[in-house]
Residue, then its C-alpha position, 0 to 999 in steps of 0.5 A: x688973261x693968259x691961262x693953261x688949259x689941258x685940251x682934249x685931243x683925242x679919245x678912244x675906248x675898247x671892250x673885250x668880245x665876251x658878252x654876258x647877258x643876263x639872261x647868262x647870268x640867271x644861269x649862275x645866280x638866282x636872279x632874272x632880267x627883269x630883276x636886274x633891269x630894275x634896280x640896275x638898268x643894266x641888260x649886258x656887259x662885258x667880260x675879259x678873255x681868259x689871258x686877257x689882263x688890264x694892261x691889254x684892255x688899256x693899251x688898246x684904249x690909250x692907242x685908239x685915243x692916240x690915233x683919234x688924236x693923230x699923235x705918235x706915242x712918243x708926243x706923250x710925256x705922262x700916263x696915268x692910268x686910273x685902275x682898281x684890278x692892276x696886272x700886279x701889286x707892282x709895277x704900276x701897269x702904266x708902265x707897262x703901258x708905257x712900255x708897250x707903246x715904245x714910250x722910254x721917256x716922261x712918268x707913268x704911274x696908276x691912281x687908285x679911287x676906284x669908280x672915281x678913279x678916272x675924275x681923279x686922274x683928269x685932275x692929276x693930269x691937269x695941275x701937271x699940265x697947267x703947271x708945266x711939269x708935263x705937255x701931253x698925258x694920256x688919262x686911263x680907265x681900266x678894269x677887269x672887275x669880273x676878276x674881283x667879283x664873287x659869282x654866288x653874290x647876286x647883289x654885286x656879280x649882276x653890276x659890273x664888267x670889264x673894258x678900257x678908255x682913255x683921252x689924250x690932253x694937251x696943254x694949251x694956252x687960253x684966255x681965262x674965260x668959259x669959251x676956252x676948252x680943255x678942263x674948266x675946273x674939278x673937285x675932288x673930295x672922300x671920306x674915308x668913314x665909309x670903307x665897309x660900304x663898298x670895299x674887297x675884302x682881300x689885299x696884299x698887307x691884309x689879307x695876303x688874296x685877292x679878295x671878292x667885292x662887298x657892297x652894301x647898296x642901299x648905303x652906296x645909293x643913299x650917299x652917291x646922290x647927295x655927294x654926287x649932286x653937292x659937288x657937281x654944283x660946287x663945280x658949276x658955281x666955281x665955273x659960274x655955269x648954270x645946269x642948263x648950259x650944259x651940252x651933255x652929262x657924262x656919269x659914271x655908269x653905276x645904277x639907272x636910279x642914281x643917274x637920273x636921280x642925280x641930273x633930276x637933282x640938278x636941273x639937267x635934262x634927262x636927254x642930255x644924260x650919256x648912258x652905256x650901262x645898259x650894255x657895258x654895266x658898271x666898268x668902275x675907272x672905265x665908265x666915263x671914258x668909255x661913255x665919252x668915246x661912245x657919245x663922241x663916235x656916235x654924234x652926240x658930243x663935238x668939239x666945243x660942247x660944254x661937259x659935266x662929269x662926275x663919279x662916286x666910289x669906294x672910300x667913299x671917293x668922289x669928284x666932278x669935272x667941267x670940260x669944254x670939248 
């Protein structure tokens, strides 16, 4: 049976030269490389030049993708770009994007489930595609977190960083079976109960600032292991996989504990864990393209490996996506 699939065509990432160490950090707050080491996995991450705006960091992510796919910008009918810290209330910063790239035709918009945000934008893009409103879409994840962070919280401030990445799908045809690449299936899911778990508390209509972000992290572990592994077999069943099929695991970069825990939880081998949070920290939207350009550069996924994805953020949100490469 003849089906559409949205095929990954090319990927691409960028990272601000700042680094920020820890060790720069235990300058700022009262903590130390070994503390965050621990609860964290975290060594370094980067940080966004002054001037430096999200649109920048997306650009540069969305035309290396373009270029790894071997694609003009004009071939793209669809950007969607997956972001927490927008250039402005409005417009949507992928239209900016749009712009920047010489695009004047298609539909460009952002979509907001912070750290889940790239999962739910892979699965916007798909029913675009499969259903035909759209050919090729660019998928982005964006952040400069460092520009919502409050830097005398030890708890939150020592966690993130900034950076961008992005892929490139396309639709094409398959024939309904596992061989096929492209997106073989995804579920998202939220719970809206959980707000003051992990929120920024500041807003346009609430508060009229920007705000800092508030985390309380013993919660966010609790909740992102259960959810995170619930629905990552929801789509393994949906997909009639096993675990053990899987070629390499791409998380979201949140915590050490939580992506071990959750692949334990599954049955995956540790060493088809993809991690980068030990040198990028957690970059919320950006984190799993981000991993997907890093584990594509360096060898460790070629095309027609079998991948799981999945994320877990402020709402709580959450999603998970099988991709054949």
């Amino acid at each position: 049976m003849s089906v559409k699939r949205s095929v990954v065509l090319g990927c691409g990432s960028y990272l601000p030269s700042k680094i920020m160490t820890n060790a720069d950090l235990a300058k700022l707050v009262d903590t130390s490389d070994e503390w965050i080491v621990e609860r964290s996995g975290i060594k370094e991450r980067r940080i966004a030049a002054d001037g430096e705006t999200t649109s920048d960091l997306a650009l540069a992510a969305a035309q290396a993708a373009l270029d790894d796919a071997k694609l003009d910008p004009q071939e793209i009918d669809l950007i969607i770009l997956a972001t927490s810290t927008p250039d402005y209330t409005f417009p949507a910063t992928a239209t900016k994007v749009q712009a920047r790239l010489g695009i004047h035709h298609g539909a460009a918009f952002d979509l907001q489930a912070v750290c889940s945000g790239f999962v739910y934008g892979l699965a916007t893009a798909d029913n675009f595609l499969r259903c035909g409103q759209h050919k090729r879409a660019l998928v982005i994840g964006a952040e400069t977190f460092s520009r919502i962070l409050d830097w005398e919280d030890r708890t939150t401030c020592v966690l993130f960083g900034d950076g961008a990445g992005a892929v490139v799908l396309e639709a094409q045809d398959g024939e309904g079976t596992l061989a096929d690449r492209g997106v073989l299936a995804s579920k998202l899911r939220s719970d809206g109960r959980y707000h003051d778990k992990l929120y920024v508390d500041g807003g346009v209509s609430a508060t009229q600032t920007v705000g800092h972000l508030r985390m309380e992290g013993r919660d966010v572990f609790r909740h992102a292991v259960v959810n995170i592994a619930e629905i990552m077999k929801e789509v393994l069943d949906e997909a009639g996989v096993d675990a053990q099929e899987i070629d390499l695991f791409v998380p979201h970069q949140a915590n050490r504990r939580i992506l071990m825990g959750t692949a334990k939880k599954l049955g995956i081998d540790v060493n088809k864990v993809m991690m980068t949070l030990d040198k990028q920290g957690n970059t919320s939207a950006a984190s799993i393209p981000l991993a997907l350009a890093q584990a594509q550069n360096t060898g460790r996924l070629k095309k027609g490996d079998l991948i799981l994805l999945e994320a877990m953020g402020g709402g709580f949100t959450w999603g998970a996506a099988l991709v054949r490469w």
